[in-house]
C-alpha positions, 0 to 999 in steps of 0.5 A, spaced: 479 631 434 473 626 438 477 621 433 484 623 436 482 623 443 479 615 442 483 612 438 488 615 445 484 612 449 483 606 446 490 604 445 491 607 453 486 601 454 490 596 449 497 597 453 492 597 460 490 590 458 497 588 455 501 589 462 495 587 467 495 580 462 504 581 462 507 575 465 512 577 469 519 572 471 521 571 478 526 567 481 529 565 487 533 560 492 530 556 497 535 555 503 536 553 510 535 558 515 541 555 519 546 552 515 544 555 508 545 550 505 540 549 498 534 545 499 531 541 494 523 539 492 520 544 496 514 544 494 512 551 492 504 553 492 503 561 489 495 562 490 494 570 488 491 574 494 482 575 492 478 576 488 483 572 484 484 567 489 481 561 485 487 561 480 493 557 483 501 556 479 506 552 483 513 548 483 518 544 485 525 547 487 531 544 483 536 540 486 540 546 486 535 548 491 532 554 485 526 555 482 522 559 476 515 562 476 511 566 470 505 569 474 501 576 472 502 582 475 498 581 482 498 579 489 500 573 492 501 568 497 507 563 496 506 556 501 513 553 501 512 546 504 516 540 504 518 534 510 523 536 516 522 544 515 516 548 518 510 550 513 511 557 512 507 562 508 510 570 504 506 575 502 509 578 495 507 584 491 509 583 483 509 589 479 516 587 475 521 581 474 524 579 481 528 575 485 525 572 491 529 567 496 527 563 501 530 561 508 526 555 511 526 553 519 527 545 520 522 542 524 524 536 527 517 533 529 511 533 525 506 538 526 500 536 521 503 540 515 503 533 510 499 534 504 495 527 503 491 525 498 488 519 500 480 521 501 480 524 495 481 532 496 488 534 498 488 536 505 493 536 510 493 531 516 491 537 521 485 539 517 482 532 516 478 527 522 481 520 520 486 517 523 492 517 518 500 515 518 504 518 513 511 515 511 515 519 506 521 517 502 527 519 507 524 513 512 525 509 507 532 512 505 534 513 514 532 505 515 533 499 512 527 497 508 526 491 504 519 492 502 514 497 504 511 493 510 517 493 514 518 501 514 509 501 515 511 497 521 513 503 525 507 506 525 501 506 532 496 500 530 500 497 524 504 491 525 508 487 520 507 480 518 509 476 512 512 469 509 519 470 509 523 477 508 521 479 502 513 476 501 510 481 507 503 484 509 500 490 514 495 488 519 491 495 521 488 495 528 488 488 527 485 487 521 489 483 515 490 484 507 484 481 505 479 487 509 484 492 507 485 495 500 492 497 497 493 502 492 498 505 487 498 512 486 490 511 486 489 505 483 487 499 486 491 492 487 486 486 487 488 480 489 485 477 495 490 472 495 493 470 502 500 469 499 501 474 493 505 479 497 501 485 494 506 490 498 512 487 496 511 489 489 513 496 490 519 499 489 522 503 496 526 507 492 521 509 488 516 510 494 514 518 494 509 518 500 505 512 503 499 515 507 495 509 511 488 511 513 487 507 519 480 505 519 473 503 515 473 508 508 469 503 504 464 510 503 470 512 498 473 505 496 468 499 496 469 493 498 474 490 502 475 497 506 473 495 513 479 496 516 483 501 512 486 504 506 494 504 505 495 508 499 502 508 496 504 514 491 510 513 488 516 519 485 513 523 480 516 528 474 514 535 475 513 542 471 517 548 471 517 554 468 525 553 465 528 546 463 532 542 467 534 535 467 535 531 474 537 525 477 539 520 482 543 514 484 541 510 490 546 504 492 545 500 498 548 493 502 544 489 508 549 485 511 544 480 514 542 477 507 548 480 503 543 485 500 545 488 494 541 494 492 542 499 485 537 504 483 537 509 478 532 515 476 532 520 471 527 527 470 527 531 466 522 538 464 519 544 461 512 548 462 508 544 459 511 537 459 516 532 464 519 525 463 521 520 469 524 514 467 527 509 474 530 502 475 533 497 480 536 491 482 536 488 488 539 481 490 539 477 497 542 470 499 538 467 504 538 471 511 542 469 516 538 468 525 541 469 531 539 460 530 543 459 523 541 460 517 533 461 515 533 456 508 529 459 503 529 466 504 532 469 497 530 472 493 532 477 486 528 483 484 528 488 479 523 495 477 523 499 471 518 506 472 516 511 467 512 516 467 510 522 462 506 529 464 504 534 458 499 540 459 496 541 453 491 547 456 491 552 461 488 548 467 489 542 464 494 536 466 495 529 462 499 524 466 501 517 463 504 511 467 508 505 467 511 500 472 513 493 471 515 490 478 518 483 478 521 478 482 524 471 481 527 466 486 523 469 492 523 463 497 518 462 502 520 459 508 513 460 512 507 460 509 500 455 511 498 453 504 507 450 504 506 446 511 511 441 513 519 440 509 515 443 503 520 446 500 517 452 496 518 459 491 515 464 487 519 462 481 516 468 477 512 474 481 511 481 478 505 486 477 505 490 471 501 497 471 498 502 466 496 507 468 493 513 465 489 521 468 487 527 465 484 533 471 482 539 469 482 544 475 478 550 477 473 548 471 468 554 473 467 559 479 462 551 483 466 547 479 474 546 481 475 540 478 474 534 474 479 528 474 479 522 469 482 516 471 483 509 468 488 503 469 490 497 468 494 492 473 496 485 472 499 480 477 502 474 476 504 469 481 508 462 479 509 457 485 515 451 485 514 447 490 517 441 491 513 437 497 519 433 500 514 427 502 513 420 500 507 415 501 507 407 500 500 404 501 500 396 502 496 393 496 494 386 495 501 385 489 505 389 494 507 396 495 505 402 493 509 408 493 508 415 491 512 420 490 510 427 488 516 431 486 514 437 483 507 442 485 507 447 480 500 453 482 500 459 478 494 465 478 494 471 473 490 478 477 488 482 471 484 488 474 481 494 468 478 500 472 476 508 471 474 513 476 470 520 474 471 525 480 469 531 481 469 537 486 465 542 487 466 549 492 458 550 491 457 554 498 462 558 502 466 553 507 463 547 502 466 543 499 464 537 496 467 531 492 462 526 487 464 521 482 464 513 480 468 509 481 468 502 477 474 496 477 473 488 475 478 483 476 479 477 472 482 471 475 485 464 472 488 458 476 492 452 473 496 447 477 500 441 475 502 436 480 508 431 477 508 424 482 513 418 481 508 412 482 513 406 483 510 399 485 515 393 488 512 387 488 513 383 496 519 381 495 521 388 494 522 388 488 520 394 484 515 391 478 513 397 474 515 406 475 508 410 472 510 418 471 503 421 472 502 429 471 495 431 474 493 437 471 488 442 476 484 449 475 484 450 484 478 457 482 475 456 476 476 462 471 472 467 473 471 475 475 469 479 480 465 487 477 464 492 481 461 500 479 460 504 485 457 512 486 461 516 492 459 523 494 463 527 500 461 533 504 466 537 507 464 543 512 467 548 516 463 552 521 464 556 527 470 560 525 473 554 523 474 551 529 469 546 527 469 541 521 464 536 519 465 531 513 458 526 511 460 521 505 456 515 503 457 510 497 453 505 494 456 499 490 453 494 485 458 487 484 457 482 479 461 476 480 461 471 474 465 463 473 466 458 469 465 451 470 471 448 475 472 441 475 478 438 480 481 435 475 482 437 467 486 432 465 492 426 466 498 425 463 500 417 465 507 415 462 507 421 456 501 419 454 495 425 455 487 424 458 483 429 457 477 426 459 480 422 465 476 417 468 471 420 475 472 427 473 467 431 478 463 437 477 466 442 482 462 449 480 457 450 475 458 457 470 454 462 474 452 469 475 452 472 482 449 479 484 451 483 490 448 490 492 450 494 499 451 501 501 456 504 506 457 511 509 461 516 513 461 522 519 466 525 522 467 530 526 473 534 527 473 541 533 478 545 535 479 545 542 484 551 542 490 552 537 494 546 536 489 542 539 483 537 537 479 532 537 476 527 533 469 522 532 469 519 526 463 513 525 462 508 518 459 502 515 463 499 511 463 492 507 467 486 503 464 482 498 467 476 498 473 474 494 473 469 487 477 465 492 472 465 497 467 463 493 470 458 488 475 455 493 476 448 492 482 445 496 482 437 495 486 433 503 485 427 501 479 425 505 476 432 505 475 438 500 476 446 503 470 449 499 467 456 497 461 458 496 459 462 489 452 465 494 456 468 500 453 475 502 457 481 503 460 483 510 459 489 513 462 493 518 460 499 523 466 502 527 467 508 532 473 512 532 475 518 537 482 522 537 486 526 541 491 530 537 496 535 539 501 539 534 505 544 538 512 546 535 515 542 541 510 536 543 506 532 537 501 527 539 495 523 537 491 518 541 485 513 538 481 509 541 477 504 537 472 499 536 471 496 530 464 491 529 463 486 523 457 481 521 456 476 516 464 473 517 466 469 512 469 462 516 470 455 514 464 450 517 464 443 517 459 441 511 459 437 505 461 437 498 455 435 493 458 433 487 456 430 481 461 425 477 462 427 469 466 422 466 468 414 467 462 409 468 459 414 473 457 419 469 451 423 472 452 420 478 451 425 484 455 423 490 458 427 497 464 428 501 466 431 508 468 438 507 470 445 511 466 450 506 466 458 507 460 460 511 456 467 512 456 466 520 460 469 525 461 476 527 466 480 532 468 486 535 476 489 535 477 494 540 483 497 542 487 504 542 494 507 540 498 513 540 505 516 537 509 522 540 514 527 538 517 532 543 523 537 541 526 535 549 531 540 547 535 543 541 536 538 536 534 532 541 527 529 540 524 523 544 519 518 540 514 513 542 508 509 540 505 504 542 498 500 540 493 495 544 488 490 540 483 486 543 479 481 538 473 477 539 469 472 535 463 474 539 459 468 535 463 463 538 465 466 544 473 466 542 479 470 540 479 472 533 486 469 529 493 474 528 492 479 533 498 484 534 501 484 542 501 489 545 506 493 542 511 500 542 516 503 541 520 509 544 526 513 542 531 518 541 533 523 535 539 527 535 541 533 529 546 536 528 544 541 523 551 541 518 553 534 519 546 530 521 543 525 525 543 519 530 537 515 531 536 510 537 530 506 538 528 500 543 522 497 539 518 491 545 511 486 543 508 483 549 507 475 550 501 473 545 497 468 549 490 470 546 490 467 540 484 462 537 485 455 534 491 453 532 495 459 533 501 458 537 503 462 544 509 467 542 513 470 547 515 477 548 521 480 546 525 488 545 530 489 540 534 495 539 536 498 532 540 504 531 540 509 524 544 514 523 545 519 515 548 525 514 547 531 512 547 532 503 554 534 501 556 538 496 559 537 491 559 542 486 556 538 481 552 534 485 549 532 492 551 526 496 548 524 502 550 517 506 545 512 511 547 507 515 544 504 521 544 496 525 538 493 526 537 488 532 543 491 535 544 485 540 542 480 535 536 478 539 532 471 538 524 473 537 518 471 533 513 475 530 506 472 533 504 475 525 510 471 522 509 465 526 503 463 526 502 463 518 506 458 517 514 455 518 518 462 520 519 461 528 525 466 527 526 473 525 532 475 522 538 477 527 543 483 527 544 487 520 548 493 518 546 496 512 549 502 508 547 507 503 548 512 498 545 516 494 547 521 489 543 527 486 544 532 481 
């Protein structure tokens, strides 16, 4: 009988546990609340009510706007978020297979709610101190972008420059390309090069979220984060508890070059794996200016993607990536390194990544996650110039005269890296992130010069035609290494009401090189000389060893609900660049030369925040100044070099020359702001605008390519079953603070207009159409950031763009 009752109990615990451990399906429709219609990639989180609360599941709603979760039996909290609707929050109770739906609310300001990854924790822009500008897949799609900058330029503080259409760049605050570090889904792109065009690189189709973090964060980056971050995550796949395949076809036309753009993706998955697989063609003629045509402004270029997810383990997710993205024909019609009628292109231009992570989430009850990071990403950059010029030298037989017809530089990036993160939830309202971060970027340079030499005797007759092929390494092959430890602690106090976040960073940076001569060798007439005569030593092999630290504070309080403000402080730094240190640019009668014991730049900077995020008014207000030392600037000096080869071997000698210097140091202060206000049902007001001022303070002048002042305002109107209509009135003062060989530039506004529908079903499928016009008046206007790099004195004039895109 004692038996019996046991063996009852035991199998009563047996069917206990099976049902406590029962996996139960739920299912459901995400809708909107005012339309009804099925709304796609919403992005559901499942976090169960405690004491489980560590545990955690989620999905993507399908094109169809369906979803499907296998969850215990339990409690839970359901988090619905996605960009245009209000983040709303479902209490559920599970205890069988049910059928949940969903309505969402449109929200037509944002409030905050965008989850952001760029400070290494996943938080949303309302729960962090920084600075940040966000930029999702549907502004891309809603305005007429042709590279990445183009759209980031929208944004309070970030302004556009750029050698042409397609080759362009971001300034932050005031701030340019080689003191701010560029990201790709978390890896790093090193170039540090003035005309490689890193942001042009990215596929907009292909763009997720960009999430610019406005200010120094060298405490989680490393070198060259002074001025900020700009992190570019591009579309992934995604798990779900059913399989599905899905897909997207994206044309598009620009009426101002004669764009023509086509792209295409496909997803597919299950529960414990995803495939996406993308492509896309663009090609434009030179674009067309209120003044005529801008000659060389073409370009061509294509992108292919694949990314693969696998979950070998509860908890444990491995992710591989590849992205090959490259251009052709690109011209460059502005640029300093191309002055005069240089005629110039990128004849080949691409970034190639490999990329590959593996993350553990909530290891134990302290540690709630471990992420493993490694990539490697190659660049190459291949110029055609053709010089246009011609010189004739007066010699005792006669004339001489020389014609270089083709300058063809070329440099390859290659940069390795891994990253070990790791995060910790050791006290309660605690939260704390450590790890190493560890990259090194090798460098090559080549050039060929092809000059005609032709020499008429003084009758002017020609005697003799020598074709010469001079062969040059501008930087010697060389690399730059970088390995840092980073750790950041996040606390909550007060209720909440009171978060402070405390990180710092320490880096050791090895920079080595071979030796660099200014010229490798020369072929006279087909004849090759691998030792020609007078060859000069312009850098010795070397090591070099730099060592800086950089840290971080926030704080950010909570006024009253909806209303914060911030301080954030930091000290940053940039080691110099290999083309800062192994620089050698020959004029003629003088050399631009770098310097292989240049010390790093540091930087200390203040920021205080005003934000508001009411359901009807969004705003955020910063001011800022931002202090570096130990700049890097060209000084007058000389050029010690010693002959290697000919009669005057070993014999050492000089030239007059600018060389890169440790010696200034300068301030940038200003403020900027953005606002949204729901004025009324379906109509909201924006605007932004920014003001910069920056000094060199050694000197007593202005610093080079500071934005105007500059804004924006604006008007949206919804209609909730057709779509949208947007208007706005973009304006830059007269920039007349420049330095030394900058040009003043004038004012200007410019109007554009964009307008899309809603998504039209098809049955099978989903279309939705965007159009718009940019500089509806065909204004003429310069760029001061544009301008005064190079040759481009005017931006392009009126463009209509149309697109679509289809989803199934």
């Amino acid at each position: 009988m004692n038996k019996q009752k046991i063996s009852i109990a035991l199998l009563a615990i047996v069917f206990s546990l099976n049902t406590m451990a029962q996996e139960l399906r739920v299912t459901g429709t995400v809708r909107d609340s005012i339309t009804n219609q099925t709304i796609e990639n919403v992005a559901i989180e499942v976090v169960p009510i405690a004491p489980d609360a560590s545990k955690s599941f989620s999905t993507i709603s399908t094109s169809r706007g369906t979803y499907t979760l296998n969850l215990p039996t339990g409690n839970y909290i359901f988090t619905l978020r996605i960009i245009g609707y209000r983040t709303q929050e479902f209490e559920i109770h599970l205890n069988a297979d049910s059928k949940e739906d969903f309505t969402l609310s449109p929200q037509p300001i944002s409030l905050g709610e965008v989850v952001v990854s760029s400070l290494r924790v996943n938080r949303r822009i309302k729960e962090l101190p920084t600075p940040l500008a966000v930029i999702g897949k549907y502004d891309y799609q809603r305005q007429s972008s042709v590279t990445l900058s183009n759209v980031l330029a929208t944004e309070p503080g970030i302004a556009l420059g750029g050698d042409g259409v397609w080759a362009t760049n971001v300034n932050i605050r005031g701030l340019s390309e080689n003191r701010l570090v560029t990201l790709i889904d978390g890896n790093r792109v090193e170039t540090a090069t003035d005309l490689t065009a890193s942001l042009s690189m990215i596929d907009v189709n292909e763009i997720e979220q960009v999430e610019v973090v406005k200010g120094a964060q060298s405490s989680l980056y490393g070198t060259g984060a002074m001025g900020g971050i700009v992190n570019i995550l591009t579309k992934d796949g995604h798990f779900s508890n059913s399989s599905y395949v899905s897909g997207n076809f994206i044309s598009g036309f620009a009426s101002a070059n004669e764009m023509k753009t086509g792209h295409v993706a496909i997803n597919a998955g299950g529960k414990k794996w995803y495939v996406r697989v993308s492509g896309t063609l663009n090609n434009a003629n030179d674009i067309r200016t209120p003044e005529g045509i801008l000659e060389n402004s073409q370009f061509t270029s294509n992108n292919i993607a694949v990314k693969l997810g696998v979950k070998p383990l509860t908890n444990h997710t491995l992710k591989f990536q590849f992205q090959r993205n490259w251009g052709a024909d690109v011209g460059i019609p502005g640029g300093d390194a191309f002055p005069g009628p240089a005629t110039a292109t990128y004849s080949d231009i691409g970034r190639q990544l490999f990329a590959a992570s593996y993350e553990v989430e909530n290891f134990s009850e302290k540690l709630s996650g471990i992420k493993v990071n490694l990539f490697n990403q190659y660049i190459v950059r291949d110029v055609a110039m053709i010089p246009n010029s011609v010189t004739e030298i007066t010699i005792p037989t006669g004339i001489q005269r020389i014609t270089p017809e083709l300058v063809t530089p070329s440099g390859e990036h290659l940069t390795n890296g891994a990253q070990l993160q790791t995060t910790w939830n050791i006290l309660q309202n605690n939260s704390l992130i450590a790890g190493v971060d560890v990259w090194q970027r090798k460098l090559t340079t080549e050039r060929e010069k092809n000059i005609r030499v032709e020499v008429f005797n003084p009758a002017g007759e020609l005697v003799v035609t020598n074709n010469m092929v001079r062969g040059e390494t501008p930087i010697p092959t060389s690399t730059f290494g970088s390995a840092g430890f980073f750790v950041q602690n996040e606390t909550k106090l007060l209720n909440d009401k009171l978060k402070m976040v405390i990180g710092g960073r320490f880096d050791g940076i090895k920079v080595e090189n071979e030796q660099g001569f200014d010229i490798d060798y020369l072929i006279m007439n087909g004849v090759l000389n691998e030792t020609p005569t007078n060859q000069r030593i312009t850098f010795n092999e070397g090591k070099e060893y730099n060592t800086s630290w950089s840290a971080n504070a926030g704080v950010l309080f909570s006024i009253i609900q909806d209303i914060d403000v911030s301080l954030n402080l930091a000290r940053s730094f940039r080691s110099p660049s290999l083309e800062e240190r192994f620089k050698y640019i020959d004029l003629g009668n003088m050399v631009r030369l770098g310097d292989p014991a240049l010390k790093p730049e540091s930087g200390y900077s203040a920021d205080l925040g005003f934000r508001i995020w009411k359901p009807g008014l969004s705003l955020q207000i910063g001011a800022f100044s931002n202090w570096l030392a130990d700049m890097i600037v060209e000084v007058p000096g000389e050029f010690i070099y010693t002959i290697n080869t000919g009669p005057s071997e070993g014999i050492i000698d000089t030239l007059p020359a600018l060389v890169n210097a440790n010696i200034s140091k300068a301030m940038l202060y200003g403020a900027d702001f953005g606002f949204e206000y729901s004025a009324y049902s379906g109509i909201v007001l924006f605007g932004s605008g920014a003001y910069i001022i920056g000094k060199d303070t050694e000197m007593d002048t202005n610093l080079p390519l500071i934005p105007p002042i500059n804004g924006r305002i604006g008007i949206r109107y919804s209609l909730p079953k057709i779509g949208s209509f947007e208007t706005t009135l973009v304006a830059a003062a007269k920039q007349d603070k420049i330095s030394d060989g900058e040009q003043v530039t004038e004012g200007y506004h410019r109007i554009d207009i964009a307008v899309n529908s809603v998504k039209i079903n098809l049955g099978f499928s989903k279309l939705q159409l965007f159009g718009g016009i940019d500089n509806l008046l065909d204004q003429s206007y310069t760029n001061h950031l544009s301008t005064n790099r190079g040759a481009i004195s005017i931006e392009p004039g009126r463009n209509v763009y149309l697109r679509l895109n289809l989803s199934f």
